[in-house]
C-alpha positions in Angstrom: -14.6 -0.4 4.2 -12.4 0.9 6.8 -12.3 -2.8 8.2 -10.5 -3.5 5.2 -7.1 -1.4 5.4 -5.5 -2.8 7.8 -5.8 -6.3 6.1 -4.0 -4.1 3.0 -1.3 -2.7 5.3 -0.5 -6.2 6.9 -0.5 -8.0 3.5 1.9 -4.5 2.6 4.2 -5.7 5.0 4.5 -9.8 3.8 4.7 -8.5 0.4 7.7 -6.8 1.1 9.4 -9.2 3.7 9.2 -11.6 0.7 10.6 -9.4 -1.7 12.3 -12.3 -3.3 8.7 -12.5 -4.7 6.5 -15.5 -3.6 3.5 -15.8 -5.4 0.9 -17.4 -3.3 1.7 -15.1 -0.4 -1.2 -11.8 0.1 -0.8 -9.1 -2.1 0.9 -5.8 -1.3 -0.4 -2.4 0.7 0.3 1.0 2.2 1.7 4.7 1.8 5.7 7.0 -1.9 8.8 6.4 -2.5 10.2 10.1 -1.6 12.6 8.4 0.1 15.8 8.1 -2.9 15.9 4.6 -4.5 18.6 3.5 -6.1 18.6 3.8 -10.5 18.3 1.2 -12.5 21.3 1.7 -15.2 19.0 2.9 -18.5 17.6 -0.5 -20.4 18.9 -0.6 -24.2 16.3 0.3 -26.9 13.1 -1.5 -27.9 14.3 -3.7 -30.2 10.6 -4.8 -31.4 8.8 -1.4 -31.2 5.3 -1.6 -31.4 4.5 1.0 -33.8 1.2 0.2 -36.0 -1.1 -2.6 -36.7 0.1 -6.1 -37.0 -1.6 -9.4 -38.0 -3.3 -10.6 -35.3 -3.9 -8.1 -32.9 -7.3 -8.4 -31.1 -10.3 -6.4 -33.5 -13.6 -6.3 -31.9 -16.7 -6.4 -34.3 -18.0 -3.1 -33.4 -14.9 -1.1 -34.3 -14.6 0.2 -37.6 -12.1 -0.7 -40.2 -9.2 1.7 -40.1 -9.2 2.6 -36.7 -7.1 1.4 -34.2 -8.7 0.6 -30.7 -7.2 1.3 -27.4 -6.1 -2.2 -26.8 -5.2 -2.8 -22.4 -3.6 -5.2 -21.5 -4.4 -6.8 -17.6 -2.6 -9.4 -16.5 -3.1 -10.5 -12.9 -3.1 -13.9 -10.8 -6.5 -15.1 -11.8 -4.8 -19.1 -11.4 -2.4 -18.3 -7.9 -2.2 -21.1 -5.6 -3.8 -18.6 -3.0 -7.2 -18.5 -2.8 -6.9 -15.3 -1.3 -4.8 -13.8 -4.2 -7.4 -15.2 -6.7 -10.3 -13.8 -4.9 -8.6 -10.6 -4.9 -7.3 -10.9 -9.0 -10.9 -11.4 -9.8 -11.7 -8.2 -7.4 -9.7 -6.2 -9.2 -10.6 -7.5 -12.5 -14.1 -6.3 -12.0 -12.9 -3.1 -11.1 -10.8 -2.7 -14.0 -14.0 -3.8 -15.9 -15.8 -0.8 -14.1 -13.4 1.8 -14.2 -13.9 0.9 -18.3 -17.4 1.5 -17.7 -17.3 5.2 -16.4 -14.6 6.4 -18.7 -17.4 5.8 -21.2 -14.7 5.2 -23.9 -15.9 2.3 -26.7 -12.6 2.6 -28.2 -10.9 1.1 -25.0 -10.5 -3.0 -25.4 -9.5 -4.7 -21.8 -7.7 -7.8 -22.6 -7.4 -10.4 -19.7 -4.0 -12.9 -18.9 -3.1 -14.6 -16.2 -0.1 -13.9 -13.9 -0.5 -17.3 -12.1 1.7 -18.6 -9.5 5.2 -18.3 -11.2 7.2 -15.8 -13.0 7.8 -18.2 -16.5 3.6 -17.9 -15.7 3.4 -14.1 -15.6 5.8 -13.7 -18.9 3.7 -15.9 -20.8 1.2 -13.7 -19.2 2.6 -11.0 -20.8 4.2 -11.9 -24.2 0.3 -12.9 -25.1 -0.6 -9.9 -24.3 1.1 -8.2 -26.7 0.7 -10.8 -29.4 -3.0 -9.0 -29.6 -1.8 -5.3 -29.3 -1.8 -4.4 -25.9 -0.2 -0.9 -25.6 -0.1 -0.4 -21.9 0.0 -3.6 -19.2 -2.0 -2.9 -16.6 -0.1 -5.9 -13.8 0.7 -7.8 -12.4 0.8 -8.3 -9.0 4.0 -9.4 -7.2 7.4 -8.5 -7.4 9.0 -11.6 -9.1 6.7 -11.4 -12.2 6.6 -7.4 -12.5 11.1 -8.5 -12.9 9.9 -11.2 -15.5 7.4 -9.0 -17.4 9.4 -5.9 -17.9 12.0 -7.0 -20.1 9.9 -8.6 -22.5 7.5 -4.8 -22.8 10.4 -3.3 -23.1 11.3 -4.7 -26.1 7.9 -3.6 -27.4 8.3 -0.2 -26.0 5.1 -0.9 -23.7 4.8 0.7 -20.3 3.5 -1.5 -17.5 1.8 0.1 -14.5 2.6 -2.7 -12.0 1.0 -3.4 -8.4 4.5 -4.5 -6.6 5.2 -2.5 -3.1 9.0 -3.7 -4.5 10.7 -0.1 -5.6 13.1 -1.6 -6.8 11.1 -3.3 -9.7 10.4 0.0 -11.4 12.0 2.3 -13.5 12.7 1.5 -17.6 9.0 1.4 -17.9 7.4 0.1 -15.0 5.5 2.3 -13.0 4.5 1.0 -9.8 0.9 2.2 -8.5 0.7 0.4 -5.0 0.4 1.6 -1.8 4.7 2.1 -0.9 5.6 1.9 2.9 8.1 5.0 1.9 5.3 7.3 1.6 3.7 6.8 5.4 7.1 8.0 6.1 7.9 10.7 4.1 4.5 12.5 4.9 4.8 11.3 9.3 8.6 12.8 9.0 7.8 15.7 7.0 4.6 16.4 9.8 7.0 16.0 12.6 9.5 18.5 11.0 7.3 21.4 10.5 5.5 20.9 14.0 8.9 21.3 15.8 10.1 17.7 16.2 14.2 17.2 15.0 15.2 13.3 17.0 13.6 10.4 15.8 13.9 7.3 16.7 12.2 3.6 15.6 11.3 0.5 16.4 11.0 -1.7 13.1 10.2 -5.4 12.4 13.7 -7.3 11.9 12.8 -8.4 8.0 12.6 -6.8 4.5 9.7 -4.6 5.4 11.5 -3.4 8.3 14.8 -2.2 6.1 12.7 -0.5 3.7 10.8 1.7 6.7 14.4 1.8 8.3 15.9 3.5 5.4 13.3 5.5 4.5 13.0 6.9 7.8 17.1 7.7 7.6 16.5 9.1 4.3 13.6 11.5 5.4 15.2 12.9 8.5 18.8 13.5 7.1 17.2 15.4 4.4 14.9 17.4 6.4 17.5 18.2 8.5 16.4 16.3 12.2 18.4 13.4 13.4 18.2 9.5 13.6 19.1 8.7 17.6 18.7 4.9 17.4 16.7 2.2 15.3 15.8 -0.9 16.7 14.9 -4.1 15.4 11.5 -6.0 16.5 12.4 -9.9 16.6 16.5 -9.5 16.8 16.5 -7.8 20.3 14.3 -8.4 23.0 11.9 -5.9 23.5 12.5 -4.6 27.1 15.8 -3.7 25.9 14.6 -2.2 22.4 12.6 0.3 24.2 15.4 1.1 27.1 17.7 1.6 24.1 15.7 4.2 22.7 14.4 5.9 25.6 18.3 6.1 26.4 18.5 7.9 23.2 16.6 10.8 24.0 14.1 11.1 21.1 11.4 13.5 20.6 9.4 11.5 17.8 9.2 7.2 18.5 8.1 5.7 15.1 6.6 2.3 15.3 6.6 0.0 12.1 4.2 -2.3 13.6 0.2 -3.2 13.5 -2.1 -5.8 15.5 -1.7 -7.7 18.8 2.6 -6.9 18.5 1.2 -3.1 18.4 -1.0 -3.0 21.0 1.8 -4.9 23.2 4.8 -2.6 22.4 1.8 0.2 23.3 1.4 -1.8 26.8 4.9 -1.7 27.4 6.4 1.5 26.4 4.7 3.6 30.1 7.6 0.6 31.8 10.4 1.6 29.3 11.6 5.1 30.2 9.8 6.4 27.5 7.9 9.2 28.6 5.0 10.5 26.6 4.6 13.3 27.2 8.1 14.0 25.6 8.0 11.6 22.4 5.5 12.1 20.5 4.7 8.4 19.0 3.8 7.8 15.4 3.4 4.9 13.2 3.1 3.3 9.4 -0.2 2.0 7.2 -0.3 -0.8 9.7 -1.7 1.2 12.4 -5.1 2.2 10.4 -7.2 -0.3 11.9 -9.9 0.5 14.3 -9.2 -2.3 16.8 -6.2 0.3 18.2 -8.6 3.0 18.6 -9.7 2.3 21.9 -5.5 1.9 23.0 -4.9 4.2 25.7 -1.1 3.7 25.4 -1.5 5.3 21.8 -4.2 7.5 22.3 -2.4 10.9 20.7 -0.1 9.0 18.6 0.2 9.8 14.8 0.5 7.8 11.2 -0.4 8.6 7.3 -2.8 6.9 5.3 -5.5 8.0 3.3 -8.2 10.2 4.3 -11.2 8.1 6.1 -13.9 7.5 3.4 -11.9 9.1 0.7 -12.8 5.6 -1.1 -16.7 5.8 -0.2 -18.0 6.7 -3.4 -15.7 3.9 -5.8 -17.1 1.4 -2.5 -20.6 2.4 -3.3 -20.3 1.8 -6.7 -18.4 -1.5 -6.6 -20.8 -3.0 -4.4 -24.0 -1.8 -6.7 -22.7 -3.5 -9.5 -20.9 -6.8 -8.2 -23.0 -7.0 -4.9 -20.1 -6.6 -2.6 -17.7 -4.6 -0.8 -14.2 -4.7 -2.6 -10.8 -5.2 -0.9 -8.9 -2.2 -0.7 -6.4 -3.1 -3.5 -8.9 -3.3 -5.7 -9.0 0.2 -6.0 -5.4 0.3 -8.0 -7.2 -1.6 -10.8 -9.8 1.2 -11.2 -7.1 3.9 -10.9 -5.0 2.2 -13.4 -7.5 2.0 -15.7 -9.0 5.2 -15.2 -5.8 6.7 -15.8 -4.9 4.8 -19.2 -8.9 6.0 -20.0 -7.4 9.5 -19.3 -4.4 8.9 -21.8 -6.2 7.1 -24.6 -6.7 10.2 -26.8 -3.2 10.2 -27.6 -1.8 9.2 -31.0 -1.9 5.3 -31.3 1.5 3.8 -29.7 2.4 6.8 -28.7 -0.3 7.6 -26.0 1.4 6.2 -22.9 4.7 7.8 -23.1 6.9 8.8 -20.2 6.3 12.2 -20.4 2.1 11.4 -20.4 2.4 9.0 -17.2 5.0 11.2 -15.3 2.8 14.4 -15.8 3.6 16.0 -12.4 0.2 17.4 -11.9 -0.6 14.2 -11.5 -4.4 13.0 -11.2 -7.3 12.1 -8.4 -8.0 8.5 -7.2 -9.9 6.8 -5.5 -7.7 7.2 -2.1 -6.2 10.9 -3.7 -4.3 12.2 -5.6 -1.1 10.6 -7.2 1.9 10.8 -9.2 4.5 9.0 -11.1 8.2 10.0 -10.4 10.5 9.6 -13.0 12.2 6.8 -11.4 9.0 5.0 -11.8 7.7 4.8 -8.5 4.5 6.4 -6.9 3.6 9.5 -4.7 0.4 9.7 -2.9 -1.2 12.5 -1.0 -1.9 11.4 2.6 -3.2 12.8 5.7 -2.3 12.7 8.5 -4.4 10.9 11.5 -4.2 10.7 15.2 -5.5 8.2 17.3 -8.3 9.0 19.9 -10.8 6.9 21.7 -13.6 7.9 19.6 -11.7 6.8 16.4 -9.1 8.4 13.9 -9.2 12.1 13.5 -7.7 14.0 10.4 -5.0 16.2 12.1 -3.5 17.5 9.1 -5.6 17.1 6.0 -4.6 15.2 2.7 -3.2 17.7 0.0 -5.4 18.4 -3.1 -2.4 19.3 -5.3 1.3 18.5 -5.8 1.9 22.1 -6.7 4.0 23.7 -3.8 2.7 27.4 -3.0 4.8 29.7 -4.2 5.6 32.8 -1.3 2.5 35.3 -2.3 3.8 39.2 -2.9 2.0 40.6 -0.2 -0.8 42.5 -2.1 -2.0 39.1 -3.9 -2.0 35.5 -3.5 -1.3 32.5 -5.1 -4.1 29.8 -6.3 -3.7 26.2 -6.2 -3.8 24.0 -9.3 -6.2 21.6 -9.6 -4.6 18.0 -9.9 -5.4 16.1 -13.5 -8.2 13.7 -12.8 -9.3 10.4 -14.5 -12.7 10.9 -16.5 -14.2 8.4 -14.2 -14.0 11.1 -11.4 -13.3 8.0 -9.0 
């Protein structure tokens, strides 16, 4: 399963240099908005509430008159031009379908629409999904048709926990519960901070993926007090110069936004740049967990977030006893989306997914950690942090098993941690 992240974090970076929202390119990946996004201006009120039964919404035989199932709506690209995307709309399908299974919850109906290629596809998607009840919408997949879908569940006062990498989608009742580029920062930065480190500088790709790392590296540092000594841009300067430029700014921390056979070259040319090692102290995004750059001498001590190696080992062993195979990656979202509407489903009927339920900032475990909703409707996920050795990826700095800061302890007594809220799947 490790083989699989960095296909996630490299489809993480198309997904976000074609925010604009193309729908047969791969699916997002990697790392939390911490990073401050800009508000979306309040939406106006649901004008079309959903508040009780209605005529039409979906009954299954089973359930008993007079009582109102947990109807989920899923809506993801089952039809996309990309056989890639639909192989991985089906993977995550099943693990919706067994993230239903574990919560063990015959109340729970998962109702099934296609996103398709376009977003006209993805509202229709959508609108008949709530024709048959659906209280939450679990989808859908790329940025373009979370835009198109939200308007049309906000008029139903529906929350839809959407798999876009695009922060600027969410908010007004859109929760995003993808793997955010901003997060790989926040934690790296953060690291850096409290082991000493105060100039940073970056080389990032010269596209969309590469402002959003950019920004959220400017972000980070200004509010943790360091400094931002240069950022340069992969594609729109050579690369010679890049590196000159940013061993002339004197940096004690180089962050690389890069992955693959442009990683391992930058790593080949950085001992003829001026940058000297053993005085910047390299570090990277999501892109860089992939084993082939384990054996990279030029990286060898370098550092990047991501989740915890085999943190997903137990939801892999399950998926593949019950479909046969390994899953992608992103198939894990659908399981943690599930498992956390599974979680909220006791709740009063059309009032069980409320802003205050998802936002809970306890948050709750999944299947790559623990995680959050802001208010703003973005994500937060805890990571650890890795370094890069010859023997593979050790765990420097450990992922955190709360959000709860520690309070200073008086000094006859100390604190305990909170345990983080946890789906009933235990995934």
């Amino acid at each position: 399963m490790k083989l699989l992240r960095p296909i996630c974090a490299i489809a993480a970076a198309l997904a976000i240099a074609a925010l604009a929202g193309c729908q047969t390119a791969a699916p997002p990946k990697p790392a939390v908005p911490t990073a401050p996004t800009v508000q979306q201006p309040p939406a106006p009120p649901a004008t079309h509430p959903m508040l009780s039964e209605e005529p039409g919404f979906l009954r299954l035989p089973n359930i008993p008159a007079g009582k109102n199932p947990v109807r989920v709506g899923l809506l993801l690209p089952f039809s996309n031009g990309s056989s890639q995307t639909r192989f991985l709309a089906n993977s995550m399908m099943k693990a919706a379908q067994l993230a239903l299974f574990d919560a063990g919850n015959p109340n729970i109906i998962l109702i099934s629409a296609d996103e398709g290629s376009t977003p006209e596809s993805a509202a229709n998607g959508a609108r008949s999904l709530l024709a048959q009840g659906a209280e939450v919408i679990v989808g859908p997949l790329f940025s373009a048709s979370v835009s198109a879908v939200a308007p049309i569940a906000h008029d139903r006062a529906v929350p839809v926990i959407a798999f876009s990498t695009d922060v600027k989608t969410a908010g007004n009742g859109v929760y995003l519960l993808s793997f955010q580029p901003e997060n790989e920062v926040h934690r790296t930065v953060s690291y850096a901070i409290q082991t000493g480190h105060k100039n940073f500088a970056a080389l990032v790709p010269a596209n969309a993926y590469g402002n959003h790392i950019a920004d959220a590296v400017k972000a980070d540092v200004a509010a943790m007090g360091g400094r931002v000594t240069d950022i340069e841009r992969i594609g729109s300067t050579d690369q010679a110069t890049a590196l000159h430029n940013i061993a002339a700014s004197n940096p004690d921390v180089l962050i690389v936004a890069a992955g693959g056979n442009t990683l391992r070259e930058l790593g080949g040319a950085l001992a003829e740049s001026g940058i000297d090692r053993g005085k910047i102290k390299l570090m990277g995004t999501g892109l860089w967990d992939d084993p082939s750059i384990q054996k990279e001498a030029s990286l060898e001590g370098g550092w990047f977030a991501a989740p915890a190696p085999d943190v997903d080992s137990s939801f892999n062993t399950k998926y593949k006893a019950a479909f046969g195979a390994s899953p992608p990656q992103l198939a894990s979202l659908a399981y943690d989306a599930v498992s956390l509407v599974a979680l909220l489903s006791a709740g009063e009927p059309y009032h069980r997914f409320t802003d205050s339920a998802l936002t809970d900032p306890n948050g709750f475990a999944g299947v790559n950690g623990i995680l959050r909703f802001n208010p703003d409707g973005t994500s937060e996920r805890g990571l650890a942090i890795l370094a890069v050795e010859p023997d593979g990826f050790r765990v420097v700095d450990p992922s955190p098993r709360t959000f709860e800061k520690p309070a200073a302890p008086p000094p006859e007594k100390t604190t305990s941690s909170l345990t983080p809220r946890s789906p009933q799947s235990g995934g």
